[in-house]
N, C-alpha and C positions, 0 to 999 in steps of 0.2 A: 504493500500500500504506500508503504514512503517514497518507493521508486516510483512509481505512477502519479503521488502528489510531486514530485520532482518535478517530473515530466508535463504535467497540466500547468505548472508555473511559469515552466520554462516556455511552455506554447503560448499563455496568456501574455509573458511580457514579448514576445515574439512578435505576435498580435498585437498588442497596444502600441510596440514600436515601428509597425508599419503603418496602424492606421495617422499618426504623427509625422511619420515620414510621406507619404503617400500623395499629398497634396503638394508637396515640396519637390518629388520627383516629375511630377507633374507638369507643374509649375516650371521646373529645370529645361525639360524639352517642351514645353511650350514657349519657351523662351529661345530656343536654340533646336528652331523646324530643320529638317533637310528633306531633298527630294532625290530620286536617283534617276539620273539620264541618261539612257543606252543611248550610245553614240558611235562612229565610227572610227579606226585607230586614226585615221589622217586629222581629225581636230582636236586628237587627245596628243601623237608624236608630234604635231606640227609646234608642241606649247601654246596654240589659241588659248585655250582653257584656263592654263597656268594665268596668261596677260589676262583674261575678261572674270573671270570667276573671284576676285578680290574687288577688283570695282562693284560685283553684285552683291558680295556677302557687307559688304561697308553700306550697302543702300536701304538692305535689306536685313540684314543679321539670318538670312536665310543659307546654309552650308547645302551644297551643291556634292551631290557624289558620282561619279564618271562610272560608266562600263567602258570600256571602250574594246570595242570588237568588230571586226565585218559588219558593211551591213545588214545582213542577209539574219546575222545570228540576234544582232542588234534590234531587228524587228520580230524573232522568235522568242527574247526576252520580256519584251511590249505585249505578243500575242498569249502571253501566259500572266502574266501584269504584273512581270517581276520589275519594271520600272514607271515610272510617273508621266516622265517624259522623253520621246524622240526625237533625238536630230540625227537625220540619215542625208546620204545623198544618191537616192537612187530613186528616182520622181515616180516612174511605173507601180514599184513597190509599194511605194508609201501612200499613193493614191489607192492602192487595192486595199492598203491595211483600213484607210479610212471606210472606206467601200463595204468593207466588213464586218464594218462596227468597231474596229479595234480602239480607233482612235476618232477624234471628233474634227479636227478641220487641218488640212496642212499648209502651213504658211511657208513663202519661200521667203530665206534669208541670207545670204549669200551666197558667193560663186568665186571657182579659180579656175582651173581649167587641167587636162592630163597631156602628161609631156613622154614619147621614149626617149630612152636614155641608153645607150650602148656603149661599147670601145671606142676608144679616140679613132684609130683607125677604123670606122668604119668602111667599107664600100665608098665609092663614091655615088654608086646607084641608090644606097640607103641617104646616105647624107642632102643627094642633089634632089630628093623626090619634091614632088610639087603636093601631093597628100597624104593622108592618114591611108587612104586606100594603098596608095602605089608604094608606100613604106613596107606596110605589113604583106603583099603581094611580094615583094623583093625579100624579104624575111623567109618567105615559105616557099619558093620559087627554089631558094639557096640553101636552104634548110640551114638554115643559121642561129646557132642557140637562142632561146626566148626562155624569160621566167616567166610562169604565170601563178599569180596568187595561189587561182584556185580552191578559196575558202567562203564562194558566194558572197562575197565583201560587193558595195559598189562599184569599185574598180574593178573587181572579176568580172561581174555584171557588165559593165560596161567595154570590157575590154575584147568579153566573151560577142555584146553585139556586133563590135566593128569587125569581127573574122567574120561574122553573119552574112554581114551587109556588103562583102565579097565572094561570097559564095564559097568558103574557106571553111571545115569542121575540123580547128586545129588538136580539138581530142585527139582524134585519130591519130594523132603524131605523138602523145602521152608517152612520154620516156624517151622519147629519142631527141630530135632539134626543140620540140617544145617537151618545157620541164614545169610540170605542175607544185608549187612548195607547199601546198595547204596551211600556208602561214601568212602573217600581217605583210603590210608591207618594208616596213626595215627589214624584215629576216630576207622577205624576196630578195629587195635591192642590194641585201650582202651575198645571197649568192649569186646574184647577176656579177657582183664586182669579182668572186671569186672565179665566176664559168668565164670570164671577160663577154656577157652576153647583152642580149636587148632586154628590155621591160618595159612595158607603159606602167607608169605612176603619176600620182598626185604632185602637183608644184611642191603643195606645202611641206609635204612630207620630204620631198628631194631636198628642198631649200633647205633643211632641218638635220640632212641625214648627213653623219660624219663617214663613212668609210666607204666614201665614192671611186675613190682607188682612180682605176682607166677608166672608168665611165663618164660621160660627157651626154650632153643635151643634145640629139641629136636630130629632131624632129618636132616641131611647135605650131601652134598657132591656126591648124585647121578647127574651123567652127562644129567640127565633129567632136573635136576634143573638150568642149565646156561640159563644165562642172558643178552642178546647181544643188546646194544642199538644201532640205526644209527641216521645221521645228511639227509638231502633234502632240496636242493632250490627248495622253491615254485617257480611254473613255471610260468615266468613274462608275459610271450605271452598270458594265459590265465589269468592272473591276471596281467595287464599295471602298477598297482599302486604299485605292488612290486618293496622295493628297494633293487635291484640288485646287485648293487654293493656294497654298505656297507655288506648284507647280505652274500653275497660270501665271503668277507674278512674276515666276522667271521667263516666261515664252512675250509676258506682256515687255517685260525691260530687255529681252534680247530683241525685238522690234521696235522698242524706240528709240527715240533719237540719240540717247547717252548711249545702248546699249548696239547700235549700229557704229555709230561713232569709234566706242571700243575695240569692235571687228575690224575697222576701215583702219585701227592706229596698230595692227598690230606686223610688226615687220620684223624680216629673219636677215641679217647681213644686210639692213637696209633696201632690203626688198618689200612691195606691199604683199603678205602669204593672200587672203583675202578680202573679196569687196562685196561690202553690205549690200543687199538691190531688195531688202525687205519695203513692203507697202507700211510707211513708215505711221506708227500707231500714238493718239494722243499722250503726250505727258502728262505724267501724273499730278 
């Protein structure tokens, strides 16, 4: 009996000192909300996040937590409602998730564009091409190393349509001239530098990446290559435990005018990584 009176004491102050605590913990994280953002590796490596994410938490005291992954997985995270909020850049995608219900509206918010990058000595037939087309035709013409992500990221996606849109199924080449990494893009672009090969990548991420070795810029500038990210509130009705309104505060201050602004000031070696072209939203 005295062990048991032990025991019912020991539960009762247990009890009394959480109903005193309880309010307090509360009160703690309601004081200190955070949301989680599946996003893509190119706006987590490019350091965007690192520059804009301090100007928000000082606006807002709201803490901001990153996924950053492929797109593809990044919007399979969203479809299970293991995040609040979306920024992907892979417009088809994102339109379907809304489409779905997953998410409630997609706003676009900036843009950079995808660059290949191969050996200095390239070809002269690679380097002199006039397109994105006539690039990657000379690629696969010559059977000339390529990485490719291949992990459903946006740039897989999109890298995946432009062999499409020459009537090119570079799979078929899996393992041989084209090398699939099933990884982000720095891992790709280090073993591009070690195969001395090609890869289409993201500006930001090139701009950002250190171990370019022989790899050079080798092809720019076709309007095929734009690169349009959007933002999405996961939709709370189908997922209750999203929080909502922190979540919105961040999607409302990454479209306005401070929080484009941010995007527009952020630069790598003095280069601008991205530029804001959101439909710019009332200040608060």
């Amino acid at each position: 009996m005295k062990l048991k009176e032990k025991m019912n004491k020991t539960l009762l102050r247990i009890i009394t000192l959480f109903y005193f605590l309880f309010p307090l913990l509360t009160s703690a994280i309601a004081d200190n909300p955070f949301i989680t953002v599946a996003s893509t590796t190119s706006t987590a490596n490019s350091g965007l996040f690192d520059h804009i994410l301090p100007i928000f938490y000082d606006k807002t005291r709201i803490k901001v937590r990153i996924v950053a992954v492929g797109t593809g997985r990044a919007i399979k995270l969203a479809q299970h409602g293991d995040a609040d909020v979306l920024l992907v850049h892979h417009a088809p995608s994102e339109e379907k998730f809304v489409a779905e219900g997953y998410g409630i509206k997609r706003f676009p918010v900036m843009y950079n564009d995808f660059i290949i990058v191969g050996p200095r000595d390239a070809p002269a037939k690679i380097k002199n091409a006039k397109s994105i087309d006539a690039v990657l035709r000379k690629i696969a013409e010559n059977q000339l190393p390529f990485t490719s992500r291949g992990d459903d990221s946006g740039t897989n996606k999109k890298e995946l349509s432009l062999w499409r849109a020459i009537s090119i199924d570079a799979k078929l080449a899996s393992g041989t001239w084209y090398r699939e990494t099933g990884s982000g893009m720095g891992a790709t672009l280090n073993i591009a530098s070690g195969m001395r090969a090609y890869s289409l990548t993201d500006r930001a991420t090139w701009l950002n990446f250190k171990n370019k070795g022989d790899l050079k810029i080798l092809f720019e500038g076709d309007k095929k290559l734009f690169n349009q990210y959007g933002i999405i509130l996961v939709n709370p009705k189908k997922f209750p435990h999203i929080k909502k309104k922190p979540a919105q505060k961040f999607i409302h201050w990454i479209l306005s005018h401070e929080g484009q602004e941010a995007i527009g000031a952020y630069k790598i070696q003095k280069i601008q990584a991205f530029f804001p072209n959101a439909k710019i939203t009332k200040k608060e």
